[in-house]
N, C-alpha and C positions, 0 to 999 in steps of 0.2 A: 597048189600052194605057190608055185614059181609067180603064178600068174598076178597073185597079191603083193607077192615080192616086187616084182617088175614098175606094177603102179605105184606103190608105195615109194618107192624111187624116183619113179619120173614128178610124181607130183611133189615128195619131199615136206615141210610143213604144213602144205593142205592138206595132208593126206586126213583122210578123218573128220574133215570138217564138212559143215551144211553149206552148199553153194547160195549163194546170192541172190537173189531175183531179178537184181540191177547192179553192176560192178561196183558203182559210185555212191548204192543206196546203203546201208548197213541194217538191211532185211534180209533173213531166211526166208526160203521158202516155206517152213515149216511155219513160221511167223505171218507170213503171207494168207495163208491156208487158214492159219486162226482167225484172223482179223476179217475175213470174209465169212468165215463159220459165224461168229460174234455180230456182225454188221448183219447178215442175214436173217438171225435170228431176233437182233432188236425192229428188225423194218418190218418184223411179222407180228410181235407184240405189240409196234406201234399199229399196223392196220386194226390189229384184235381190241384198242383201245379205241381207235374211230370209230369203227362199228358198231360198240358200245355207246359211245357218244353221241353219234346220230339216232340211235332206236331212245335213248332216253329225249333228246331233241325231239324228233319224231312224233312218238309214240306216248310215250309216259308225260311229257312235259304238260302237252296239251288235255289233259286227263286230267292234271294236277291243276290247271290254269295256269300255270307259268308264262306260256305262250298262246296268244291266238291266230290259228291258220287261217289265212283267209281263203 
């Protein structure tokens, strides 16, 4: 317990808070972590919506007449 005492002093009103990612930037790291969770998850719905989109281009379109492959 000394040993929580001791930081809790040295550091004084940070004590308790989420450090920063960049001194200058007013991001947590926690925040940091999200927005890459979030970004990473929409670049994989956007591949899973290409991929759709080309097998109906593809696939399906030419079937339908839409498009002719030459």
């Amino acid at each position: 317990m000394g040993e929580a005492k001791r930081r809790k002093a040295a550091l004084g009103e940070k004590y308790g808070q989420e450090a920063r990612m960049v001194p200058w930037l007013p991001v947590t790291k926690s925040q940091g972590e999200q927005f890459v969770k979030w970004t990473t998850r929409g670049a994989w719905i956007g591949i899973g919506f290409l991929a759709v989109w080309w097998l109906t281009i593809r696939l399906i379109g030419p079937a339908l007449g839409w498009w002719e492959l030459s």
